[in-house]
C-alpha positions, 0 to 999 in steps of 0.5 A: 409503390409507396409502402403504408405506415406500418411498414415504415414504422417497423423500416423506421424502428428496425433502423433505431435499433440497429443505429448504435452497431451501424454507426460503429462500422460506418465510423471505421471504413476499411482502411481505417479498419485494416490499418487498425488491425495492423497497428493492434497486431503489431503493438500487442505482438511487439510489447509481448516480446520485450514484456517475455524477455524482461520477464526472463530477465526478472527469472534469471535474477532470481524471481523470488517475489513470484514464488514468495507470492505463491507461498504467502510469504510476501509482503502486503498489500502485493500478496493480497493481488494474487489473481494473476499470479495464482491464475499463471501458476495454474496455466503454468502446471497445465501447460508445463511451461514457467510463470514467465511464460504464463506472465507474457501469454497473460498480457499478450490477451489483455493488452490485444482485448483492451485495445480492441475494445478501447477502439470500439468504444473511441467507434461509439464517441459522439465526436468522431462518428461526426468527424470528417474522414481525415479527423477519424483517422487523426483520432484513431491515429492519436489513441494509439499514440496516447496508449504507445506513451504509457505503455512505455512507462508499463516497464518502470516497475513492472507487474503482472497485474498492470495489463489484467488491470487494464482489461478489468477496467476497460470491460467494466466501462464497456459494460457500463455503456449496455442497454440491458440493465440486468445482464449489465449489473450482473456483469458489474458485479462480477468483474469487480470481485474478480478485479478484486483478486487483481487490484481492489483499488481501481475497481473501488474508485471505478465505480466511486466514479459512476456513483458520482456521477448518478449525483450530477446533472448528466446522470440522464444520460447514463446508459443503464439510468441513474438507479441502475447504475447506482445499484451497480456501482454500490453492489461492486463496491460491496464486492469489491470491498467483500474480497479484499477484507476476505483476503487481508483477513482470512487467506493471508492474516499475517501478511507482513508490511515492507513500507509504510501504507500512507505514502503522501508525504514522502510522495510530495517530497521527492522532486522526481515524482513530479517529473515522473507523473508529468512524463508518465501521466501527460495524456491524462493531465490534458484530458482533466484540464479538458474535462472540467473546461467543457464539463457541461458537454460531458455525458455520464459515461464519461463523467463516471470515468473522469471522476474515477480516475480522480478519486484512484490518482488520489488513492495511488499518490496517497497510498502508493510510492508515486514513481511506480506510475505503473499502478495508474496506467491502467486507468489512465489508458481507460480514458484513452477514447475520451482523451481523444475526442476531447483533445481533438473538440479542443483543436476542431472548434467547429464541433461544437457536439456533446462528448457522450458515447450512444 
C-alpha cells in the first residue's frame, strides 16, 4: 500500500534529521568499533602507567615546582596556568591521596575523552564516511598511529596541563561543529575562560582560527554560520584574554620571570630545535603542506582549525623555547581526523570529495 505525500515528507525529513548520527555509526561497523574500543583502552590505560610513574619519578626528586605552584612562588608565565594544579590539589585533599596520583587519574579522563572524541569527529569527515570498508580501517588505523607519535614526545618536558589542553581544544572543535547556535556559544565560551586557567594561548589562537575563517570563501559552510561563529570566537577571545590579564594582575602580580618572554631568536639558532620539530611535529607539517594544496576542498571547520594551529605554532616558537614541543602537541593532535583524511584523499585520488565534516 503506497503511502500519501505527507507521510513521505515526514519518513523523508525524519531521515535528515537523523542523517549526521546514522552516518556516524554506519562509518564505524563493528569491528571497526570493537577493535577501536580496544586500541582507545589500551593506549589510555598504558600511557597512565608510565605517565603515573614519571610523575613519581618527578615526586621522588623533589617536586618543588607543584608545590611552588601552589604557593605562588613560581615563575611566569607557568604560575599563571594554575587550573590543573589547583584542580589536582583539590581531588588530592578529597581523596587523601598526592598531586602525583591526581596528576595521573587527570590525564588518564583527558586522554580517554579526546580520543574518543577525536574518533567521533574522524566518524563525521566527508572522506571517510565515502571510504571503502578497507580505507575506514586504514584511516582509523592511521589517527591512532599519528596520535601514538606525538604522544611519545608528551614525555619531553612533561606537564600537567598537556592532556587538559588537549580535551579543551578538542571539545571546543566538537562544539564548534553543533547545530544549536546558542547552546554552542555558551559552551565556546565557557571553555575558553576555563582553557584560560589552563593555557591562555591555545584557547586564543583556536578561535583567532575560526575568526579567520568566518573571513574566507568556505566561511558558508561552518556549521554554527559565519556570524554565529564570529560572535563566538570574538567573546572567547575576550574571555580568554579577560582570565588571563585577571590573573597576571591581581591573583599572581609579582610573579617572577625565569626566561626572557621573546624567545624566536634563540629558537632559530639552535640547530636541535629543528630536528625536534620535525621528529615531533611530522604529522602536522603533512597536514599544512596537504592543506594549502587542496585549500579550496576544505570547508570552515577544518579552515578554522588549519589556521589556528598556524597562528599558536607562531606564538609557541616565538614566545615558547622550541624543544618543549609538548606545548604544541595538543593542537597538533587536534587536527589528527583531518590529518587523516587529507593524507588519505592524497593517496586515494579517486576521491575527489570535499573534506568538510556534516
Amino acid at each position: 500500500m503506497s503511502r500519501g505525500p505527507a507521510a513521505s515528507a515526514a519518513s523523508t525529513a525524519g531521515r535528515q534529521k537523523a542523517r549526521p548520527t546514522d552516518a556516524v555509526d554506519a562509518a564505524f561497523d563493528r569491528a571497526l568499533r570493537r577493535f577501536l574500543g580496544w586500541a582507545v583502552f589500551l593506549i589510555t590505560g598504558g600511557y597512565t602507567f608510565l605517565d603515573y610513574w614519571n610523575y613519581s619519578r618527578t615526586f621522588h626528586e623533589g617536586g618543588g615546582e607543584w608545590e611552588a605552584l601552589l604557593a605562588g612562588r613560581s615563575f611566569a608565565p607557568a604560575q599563571y596556568r594554575i587550573g590543573v594544579v589547583r584542580t589536582a590539589d583539590l581531588l588530592a585533599r578529597l581523596t587523601h591521596t598526592h598531586l602525583r596520583h591526581m596528576f595521573a587519574l587527570i590525564d588518564f579522563v583527558c586522554l580517554g575523552l579526546s580520543l574518543v572524541l577525536l574518533l567521533w569527529l574522524l566518524g563525521r569527515m566527508e572522506i571517510f564516511r565515502n571510504a571503502a570498508r578497507l580505507g575506514r580501517w586504514l584511516q582509523a588505523s592511521l589517527a591512532l598511529g599519528c596520535f601514538l607519535l606525538y604522544l611519545l614526545w608528551s614525555f619531553w618536558f612533561q606537564r600537567p596541563e598537556t592532556h587538559p589542553t588537549l580535551l579543551l581544544l578538542v571539545l571546543s572543535a566538537t562544539v564548534a561543529q553543533w547545530r544549536q547556535r546558542v547552546p554552542a556559544v555558551v559552551a565556546l565560551i565557557a571553555l575558553a575562560a576555563a582553557g584560560a586557567t589552563v593555557r591562555a594561548d591555545a584557547m586564543f589562537a583556536f578561535h583567532a582560527g575560526f575568526l579567520a575563517a568566518c573571513l574566507v570563501p568556505q566561511s558558508r559552510s561552518l556549521p554554527l554560520g559565519r556570524i554565529a561563529q564570529a560572535i563566538a570566537s570574538g567573546l572567547s577571545i575576550t574571555a580568554a584574554i579577560g582570565v588571563e590579564y585577571f590573573i597576571m594582575h591581581y591573583v599572581y602580580p609579582n610573579a617572577p620571570r625565569q626566561v626572557s618572554a621573546f624567545q624566536l631568536v634563540g629558537n632559530l639558532k639552535t640547530w636541535l630545535n629543528y630536528f625536534i620539530e620535525a621528529m615531533a611535529l611530522f604529522p602536522w607539517w603533512i597536514t599544512i603542506a596537504c592543506a594549502f594544496r587542496r585549500w579550496r576542498a576544505l570547508d570552515g571547520w577544518a579552515a578554522g582549525l588549519v589556521v589556528g594551529s598556524l597562528v599558536h605554532f607562531a606564538f609557541y616558537y616565538s614566545f615558547g623555547i622550541a624543544w618543549e614541543v609538548r606545548i604544541f602537541l595538543p593542537f597538533a593532535m587536534t587536527l589528527v581526523p583531518l590529518t587523516v583524511t587529507l593524507a588519505y584523499a592524497s593517496i586515494d585520488r579517486a576521491g575527489e570529495t570535499a573534506i568538510p565534516a556534516r
